[in-house]
C-alpha positions as CSV (number, residue, x, y, z in Angstrom):
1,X,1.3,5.9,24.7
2,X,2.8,4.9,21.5
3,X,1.2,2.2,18.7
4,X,3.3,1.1,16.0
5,X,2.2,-0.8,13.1
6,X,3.7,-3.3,11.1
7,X,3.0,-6.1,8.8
8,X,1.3,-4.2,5.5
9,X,2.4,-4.6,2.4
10,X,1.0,-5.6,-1.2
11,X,-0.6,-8.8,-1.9
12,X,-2.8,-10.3,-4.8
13,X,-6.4,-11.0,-4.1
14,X,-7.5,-14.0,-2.1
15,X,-3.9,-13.9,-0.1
16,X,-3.7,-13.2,3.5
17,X,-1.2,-10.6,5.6
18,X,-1.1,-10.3,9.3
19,X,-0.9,-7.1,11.2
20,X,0.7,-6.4,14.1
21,X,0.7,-3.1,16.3
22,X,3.0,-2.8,19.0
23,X,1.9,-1.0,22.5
24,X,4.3,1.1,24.8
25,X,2.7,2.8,27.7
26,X,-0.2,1.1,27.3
27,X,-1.0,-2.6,28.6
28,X,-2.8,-4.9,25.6
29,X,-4.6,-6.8,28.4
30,X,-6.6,-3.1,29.1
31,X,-8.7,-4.1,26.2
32,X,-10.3,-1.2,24.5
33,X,-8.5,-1.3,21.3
34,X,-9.2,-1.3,17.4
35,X,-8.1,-1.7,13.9
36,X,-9.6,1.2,11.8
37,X,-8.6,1.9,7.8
38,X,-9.2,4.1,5.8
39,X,-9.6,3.0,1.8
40,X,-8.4,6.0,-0.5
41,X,-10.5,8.6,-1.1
42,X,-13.0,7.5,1.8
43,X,-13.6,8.1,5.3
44,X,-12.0,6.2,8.5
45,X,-13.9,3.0,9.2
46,X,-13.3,0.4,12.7
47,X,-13.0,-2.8,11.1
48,X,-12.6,-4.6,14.7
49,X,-12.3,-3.9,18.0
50,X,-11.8,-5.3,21.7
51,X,-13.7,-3.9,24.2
52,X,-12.7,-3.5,27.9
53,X,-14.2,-6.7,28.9
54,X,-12.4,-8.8,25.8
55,X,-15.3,-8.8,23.4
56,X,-14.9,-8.7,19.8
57,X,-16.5,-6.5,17.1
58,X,-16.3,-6.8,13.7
59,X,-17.4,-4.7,10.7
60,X,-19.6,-6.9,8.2
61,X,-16.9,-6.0,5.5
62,X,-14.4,-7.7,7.2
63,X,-16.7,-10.6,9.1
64,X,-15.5,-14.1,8.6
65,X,-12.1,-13.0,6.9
66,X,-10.0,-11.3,9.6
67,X,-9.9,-12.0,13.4
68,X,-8.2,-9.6,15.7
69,X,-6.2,-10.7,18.9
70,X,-4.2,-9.9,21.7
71,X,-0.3,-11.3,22.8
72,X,0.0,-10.5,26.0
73,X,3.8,-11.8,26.3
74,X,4.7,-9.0,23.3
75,X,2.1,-6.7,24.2
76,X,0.8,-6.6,20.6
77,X,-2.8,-6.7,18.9
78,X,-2.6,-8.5,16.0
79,X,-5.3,-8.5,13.1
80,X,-4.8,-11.8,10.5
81,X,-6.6,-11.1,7.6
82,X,-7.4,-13.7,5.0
83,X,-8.9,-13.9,1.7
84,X,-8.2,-10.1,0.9
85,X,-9.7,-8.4,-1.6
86,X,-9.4,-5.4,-4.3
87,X,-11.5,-3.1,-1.3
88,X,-9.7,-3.9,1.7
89,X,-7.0,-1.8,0.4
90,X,-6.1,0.9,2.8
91,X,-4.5,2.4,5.4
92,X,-4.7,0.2,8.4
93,X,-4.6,2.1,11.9
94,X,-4.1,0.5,15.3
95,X,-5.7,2.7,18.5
96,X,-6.2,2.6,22.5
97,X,-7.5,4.0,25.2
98,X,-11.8,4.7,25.0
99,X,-13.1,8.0,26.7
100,X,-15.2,7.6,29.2
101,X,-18.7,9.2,27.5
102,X,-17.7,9.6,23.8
103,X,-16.4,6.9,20.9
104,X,-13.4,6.8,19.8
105,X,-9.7,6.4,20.6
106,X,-7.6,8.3,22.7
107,X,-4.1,6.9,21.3
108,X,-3.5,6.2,17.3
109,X,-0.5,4.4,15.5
110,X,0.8,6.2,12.1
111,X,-0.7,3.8,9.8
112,X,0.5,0.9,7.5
113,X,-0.2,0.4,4.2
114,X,-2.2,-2.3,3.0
115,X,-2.7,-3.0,-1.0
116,X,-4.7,-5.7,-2.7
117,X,-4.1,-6.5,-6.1
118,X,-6.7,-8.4,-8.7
């Protein structure tokens, strides 16, 4: 399996960038996929997920502001995030693939780079 980000960037406050994570060797439709980040100098944190039965999870950070989603013809999950702010800034991960008894992912992406500016 192999996830690859794209999309981050920098971008003032109140301005909006769309993520996109490509899949290989594993099917978007599976469900049971996330966006995670991690702001600098803190820990990892799922900001929104699809479960294997296509429901959606949010953090409250991020509630309201970003919506995740799946392309089924590019095989992509896509996370649009609007009204960013100073504290979104982070590394933004994309991962697949849920063990059976334990959270988490099996697969992970490398990261992009996301940076809100006031």
């Amino acid at each position: 399996v192999q996830l690859v980000e794209s999309g981050g960037g920098s971008v003032q406050a109140g301005g909006s960038l769309r993520l996109s994570c490509a899949a290989s060797g594993y099917a978007v439709i599976s469900g049971c996929m996330g966006w995670i980040r991690q702001p600098p100098g803190k820990e990892r944190e799922e900001i929104a997920s699809i479960d294997v039965d296509g429901r959606l999870t949010y953090a409250d950070s991020v509630t309201g502001r970003f919506t995740i989603s799946q392309d089924f013809a590019k095989n992509t999950l896509d996370l649009q995030m609007d009204s960013l702010k100073p504290s979104d800034t982070a590394i933004y991960y994309c991962a697949a693939g849920c063990y059976l008894n334990s959270p988490g992912y099996r697969s992970w992406g490398q990261g992009t780079q996301v940076t809100v500016s006031s």
